[in-house]
C-alpha positions as CSV (number, residue, x, y, z in Angstrom):
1,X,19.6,-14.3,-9.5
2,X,20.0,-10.9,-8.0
3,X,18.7,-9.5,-4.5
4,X,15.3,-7.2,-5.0
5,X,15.2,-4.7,-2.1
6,X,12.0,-3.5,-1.6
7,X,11.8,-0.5,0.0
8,X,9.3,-0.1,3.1
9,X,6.2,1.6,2.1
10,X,2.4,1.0,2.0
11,X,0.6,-2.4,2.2
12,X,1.8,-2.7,-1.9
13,X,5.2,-3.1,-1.2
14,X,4.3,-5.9,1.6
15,X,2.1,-7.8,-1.2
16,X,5.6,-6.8,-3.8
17,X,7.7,-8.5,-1.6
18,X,5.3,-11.9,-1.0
19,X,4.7,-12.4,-4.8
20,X,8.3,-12.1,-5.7
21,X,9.5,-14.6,-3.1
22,X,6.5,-17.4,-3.9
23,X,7.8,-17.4,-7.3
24,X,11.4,-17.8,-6.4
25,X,13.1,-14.5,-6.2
26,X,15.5,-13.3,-3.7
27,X,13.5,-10.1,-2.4
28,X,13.5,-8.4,1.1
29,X,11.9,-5.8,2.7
30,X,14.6,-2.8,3.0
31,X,14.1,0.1,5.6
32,X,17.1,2.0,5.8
33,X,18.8,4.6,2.8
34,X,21.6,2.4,2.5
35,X,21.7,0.7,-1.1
36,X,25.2,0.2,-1.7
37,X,24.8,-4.0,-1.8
38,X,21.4,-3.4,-3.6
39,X,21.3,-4.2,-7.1
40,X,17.4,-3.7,-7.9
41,X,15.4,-1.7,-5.8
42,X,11.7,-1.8,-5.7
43,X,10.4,1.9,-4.9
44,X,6.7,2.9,-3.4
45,X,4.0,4.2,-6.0
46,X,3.9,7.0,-5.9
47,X,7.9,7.4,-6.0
48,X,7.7,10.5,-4.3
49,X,5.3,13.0,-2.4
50,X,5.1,16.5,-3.8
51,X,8.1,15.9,-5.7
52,X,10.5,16.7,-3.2
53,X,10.3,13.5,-0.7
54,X,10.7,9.9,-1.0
55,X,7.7,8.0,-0.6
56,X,8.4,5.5,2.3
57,X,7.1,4.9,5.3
58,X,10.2,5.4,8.0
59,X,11.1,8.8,6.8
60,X,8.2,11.5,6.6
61,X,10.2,14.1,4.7
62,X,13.4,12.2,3.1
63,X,14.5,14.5,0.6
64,X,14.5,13.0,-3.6
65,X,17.8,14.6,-4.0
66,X,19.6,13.0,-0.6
67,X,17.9,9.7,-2.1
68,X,19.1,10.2,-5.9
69,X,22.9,10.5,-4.6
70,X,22.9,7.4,-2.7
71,X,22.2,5.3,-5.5
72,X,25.1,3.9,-7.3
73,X,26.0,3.3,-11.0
74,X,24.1,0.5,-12.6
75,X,21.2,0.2,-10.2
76,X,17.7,-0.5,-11.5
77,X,15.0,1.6,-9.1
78,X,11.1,0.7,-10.0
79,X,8.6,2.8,-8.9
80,X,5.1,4.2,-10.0
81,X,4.8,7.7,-11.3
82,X,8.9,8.0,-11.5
83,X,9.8,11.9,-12.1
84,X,10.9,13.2,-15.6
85,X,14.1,14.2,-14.2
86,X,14.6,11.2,-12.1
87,X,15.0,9.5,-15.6
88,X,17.5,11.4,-17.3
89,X,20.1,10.2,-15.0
90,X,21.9,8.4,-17.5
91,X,23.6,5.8,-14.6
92,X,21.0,4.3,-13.6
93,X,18.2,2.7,-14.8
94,X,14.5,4.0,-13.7
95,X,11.6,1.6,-14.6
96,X,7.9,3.3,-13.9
97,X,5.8,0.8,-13.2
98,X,2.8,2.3,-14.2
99,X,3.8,3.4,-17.3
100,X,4.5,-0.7,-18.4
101,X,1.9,-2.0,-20.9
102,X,0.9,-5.0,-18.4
103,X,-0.1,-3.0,-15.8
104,X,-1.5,0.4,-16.9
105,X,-5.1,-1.2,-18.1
106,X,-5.3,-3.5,-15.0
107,X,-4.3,-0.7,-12.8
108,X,-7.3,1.6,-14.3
109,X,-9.8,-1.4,-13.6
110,X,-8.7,-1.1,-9.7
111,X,-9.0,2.9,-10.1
112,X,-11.9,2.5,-11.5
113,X,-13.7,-0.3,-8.7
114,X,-12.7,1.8,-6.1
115,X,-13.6,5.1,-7.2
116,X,-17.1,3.7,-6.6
117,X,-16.3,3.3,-3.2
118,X,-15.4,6.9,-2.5
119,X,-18.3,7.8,-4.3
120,X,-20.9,6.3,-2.6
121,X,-19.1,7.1,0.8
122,X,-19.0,11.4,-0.1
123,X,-22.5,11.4,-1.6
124,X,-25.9,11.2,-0.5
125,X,-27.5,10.7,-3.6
126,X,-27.7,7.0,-5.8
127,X,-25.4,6.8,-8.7
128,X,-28.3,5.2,-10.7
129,X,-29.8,8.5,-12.6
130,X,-27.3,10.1,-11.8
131,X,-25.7,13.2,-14.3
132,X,-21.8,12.2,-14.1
133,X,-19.1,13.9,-16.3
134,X,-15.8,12.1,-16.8
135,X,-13.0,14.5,-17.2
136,X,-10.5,12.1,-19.8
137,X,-11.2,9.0,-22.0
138,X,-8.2,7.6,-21.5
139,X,-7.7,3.8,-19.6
140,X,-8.8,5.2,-16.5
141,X,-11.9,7.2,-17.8
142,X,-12.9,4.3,-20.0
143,X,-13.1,2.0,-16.7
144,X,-14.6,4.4,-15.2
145,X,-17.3,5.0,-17.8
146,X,-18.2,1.4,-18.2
147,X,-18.4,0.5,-14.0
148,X,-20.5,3.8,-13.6
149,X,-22.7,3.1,-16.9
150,X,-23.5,-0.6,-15.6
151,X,-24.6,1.4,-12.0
152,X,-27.2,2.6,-13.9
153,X,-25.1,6.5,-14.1
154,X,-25.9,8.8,-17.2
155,X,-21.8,8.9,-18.3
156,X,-20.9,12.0,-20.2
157,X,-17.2,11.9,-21.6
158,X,-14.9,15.4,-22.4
159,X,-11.4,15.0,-23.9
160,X,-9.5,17.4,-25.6
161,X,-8.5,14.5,-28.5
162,X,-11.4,14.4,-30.9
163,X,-10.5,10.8,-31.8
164,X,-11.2,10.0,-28.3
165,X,-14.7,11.2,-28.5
166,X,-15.1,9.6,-31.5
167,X,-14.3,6.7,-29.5
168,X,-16.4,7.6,-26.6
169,X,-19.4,7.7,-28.7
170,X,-18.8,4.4,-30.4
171,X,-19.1,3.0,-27.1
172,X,-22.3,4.6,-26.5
173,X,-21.8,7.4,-24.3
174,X,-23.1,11.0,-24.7
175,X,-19.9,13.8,-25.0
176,X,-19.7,17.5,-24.4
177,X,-17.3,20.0,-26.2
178,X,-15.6,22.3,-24.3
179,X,-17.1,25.2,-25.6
180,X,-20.2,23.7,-24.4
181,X,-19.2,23.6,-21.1
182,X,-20.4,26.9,-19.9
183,X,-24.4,25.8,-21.0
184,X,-24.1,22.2,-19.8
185,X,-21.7,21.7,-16.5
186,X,-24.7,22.7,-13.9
187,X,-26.6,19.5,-14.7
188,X,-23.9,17.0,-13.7
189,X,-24.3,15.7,-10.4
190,X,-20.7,14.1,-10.3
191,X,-17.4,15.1,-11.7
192,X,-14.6,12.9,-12.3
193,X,-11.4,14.0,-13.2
194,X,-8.4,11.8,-14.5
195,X,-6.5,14.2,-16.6
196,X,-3.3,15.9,-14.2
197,X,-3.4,19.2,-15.2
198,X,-6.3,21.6,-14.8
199,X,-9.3,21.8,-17.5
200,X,-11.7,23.8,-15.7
201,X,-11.8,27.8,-15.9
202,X,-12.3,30.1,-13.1
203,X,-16.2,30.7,-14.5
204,X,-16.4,27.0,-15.2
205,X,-16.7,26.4,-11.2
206,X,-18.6,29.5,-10.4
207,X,-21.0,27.9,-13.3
208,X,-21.4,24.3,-11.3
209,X,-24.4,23.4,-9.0
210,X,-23.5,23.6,-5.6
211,X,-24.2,19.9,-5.4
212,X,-22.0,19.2,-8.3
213,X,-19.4,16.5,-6.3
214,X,-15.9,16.6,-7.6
215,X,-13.9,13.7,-7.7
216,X,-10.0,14.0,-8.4
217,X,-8.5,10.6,-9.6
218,X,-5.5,11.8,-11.3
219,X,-1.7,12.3,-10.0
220,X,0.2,15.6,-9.2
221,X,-0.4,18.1,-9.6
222,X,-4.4,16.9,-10.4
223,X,-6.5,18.6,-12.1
224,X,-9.1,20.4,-10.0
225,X,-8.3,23.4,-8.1
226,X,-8.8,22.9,-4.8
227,X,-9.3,27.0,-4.1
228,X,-11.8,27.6,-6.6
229,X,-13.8,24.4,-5.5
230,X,-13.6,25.8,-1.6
231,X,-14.7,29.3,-3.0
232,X,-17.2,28.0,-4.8
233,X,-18.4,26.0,-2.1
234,X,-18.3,22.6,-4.0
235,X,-16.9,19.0,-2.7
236,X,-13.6,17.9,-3.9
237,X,-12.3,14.7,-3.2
238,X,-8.8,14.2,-4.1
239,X,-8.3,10.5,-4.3
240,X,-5.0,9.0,-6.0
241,X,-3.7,5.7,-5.7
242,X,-7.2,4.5,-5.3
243,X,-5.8,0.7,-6.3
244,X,-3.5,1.2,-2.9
245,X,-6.5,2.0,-0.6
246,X,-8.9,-0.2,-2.1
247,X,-7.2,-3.1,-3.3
248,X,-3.4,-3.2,-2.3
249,X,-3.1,-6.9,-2.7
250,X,-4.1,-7.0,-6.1
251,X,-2.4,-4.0,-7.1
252,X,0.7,-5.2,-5.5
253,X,0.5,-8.6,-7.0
254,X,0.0,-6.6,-10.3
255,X,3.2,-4.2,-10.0
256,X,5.5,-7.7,-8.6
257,X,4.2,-9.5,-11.8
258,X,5.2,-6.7,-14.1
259,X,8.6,-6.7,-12.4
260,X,8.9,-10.2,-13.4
261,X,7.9,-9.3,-16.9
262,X,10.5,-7.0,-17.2
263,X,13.4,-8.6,-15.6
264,X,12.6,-11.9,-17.7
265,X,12.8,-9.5,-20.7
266,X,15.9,-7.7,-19.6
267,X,18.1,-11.3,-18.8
268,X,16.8,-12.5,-22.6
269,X,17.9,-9.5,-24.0
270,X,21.1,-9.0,-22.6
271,X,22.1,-12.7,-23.3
């Protein structure tokens, strides 16, 4: 069995490194940039921060590209959130772990238990009755809808797919078009985003009550705009990784066991 470095992070990586060596793996924690005796190397979520740094804990500002030529041929990095270009090196092999079908609906479940957190922490107002818009019915705004819904909060869905809507309204919540938005967006009380790329227009946030709260769940580069939201004079919260913050064991027991998954499927392939 080989060696599992993981690489010194967040609490994650500590909770990583106890699951895989309960159930019999050779894992270690690894804070230094040397992986020339590493064979499998466990990386932070997110991999990097503003894709130009390593995400670790020792080095503030390592740069990706000093860390991408000290891997070696053959190497198998996981990490969450794993940059497009990070993947077309053709040498090595990169594994995103949230992009792994065992993890990506139990990840949103976490995102979506602890956005409740933030929530009630940045408003002063119940979320029962409340007018919330989810921006994205994907795994994320799914959880999100059902956890908010069962508060007692008046879920509104948007999402570009029309099938998704669809979907939305099977499950009985209400949707909104996004030609509608210009006629409907001052009622909500709450806006969650969990699409990473931006959907609202420059006279979409000058349109928002000024007690609209905005809540940003998605990766880089998000989707709100933090300058329009300041010139508006609206609250953003930027919150990703919420599974790190509000539940790192869990989340780290999550990513270890889909790291098992994989590896188990690798070794019975490759035999």
């Amino acid at each position: 069995m080989k060696p599992i470095a993981i690489l010194s992070g967040d609490k994650r990586q500590k909770y990583i490194l106890k699951y895989l060596k309960t159930h019999g793996y050779n894992a270690y924690l690894k804070s230094t940039m040397d992986f020339n005796n590493d064979d499998i190397l466990v990386c932070s979520t997110p991999f990097c921060k503003n894709k130009k740094f390593i995400n670790c804990d020792f080095y503030s500002s390592f740069p990706l590209r000093t860390f991408l030529s000290l891997l070696k041929p053959n190497q198998i990095v996981f990490g969450g959130n794993i940059p497009t270009a990070c993947k077309k090196i053709t040498n090595i092999k990169f594994v995103d772990t949230l992009q792994l079908d065992d993890i990506v609906w139990k990840n949103a479940i976490l995102t979506a238990e602890g956005l409740i957190m933030y929530i009630i922490k940045n408003t002063d107002f119940a979320i029962e009755n409340s007018e919330i818009l989810v921006l994205g019915y994907g795994n994320c705004g799914t959880n999100i809808g059902k956890k908010l819904n069962a508060l007692g909060g008046k879920v509104t869905f948007y999402d570009h797919t029309e099938i998704h809507l669809i979907g939305a309204r099977a499950n009985g919540f209400k949707t909104v078009q996004l030609e509608d938005f210009d006629t409907h967006l001052n009622k909500f009380d709450i806006i969650i985003n969990t699409v990473p790329q931006p959907i609202l227009s420059d006279k979409h946030y000058s349109s928002l009550s000024k007690n609209t709260v905005l809540f940003d769940v998605s990766s880089q580069p998000f989707g709100f705009n933090k300058d329009l939201a300041c010139k508006n004079h609206l609250s953003l919260i930027t919150c990703p990784g919420i599974p790190g913050v509000t539940a790192s064991k869990n989340a780290g027991e999550l990513i270890a066991k889909s790291i098992i998954s994989y590896l188990e499927r690798t070794e019975i392939n490759e035999s």
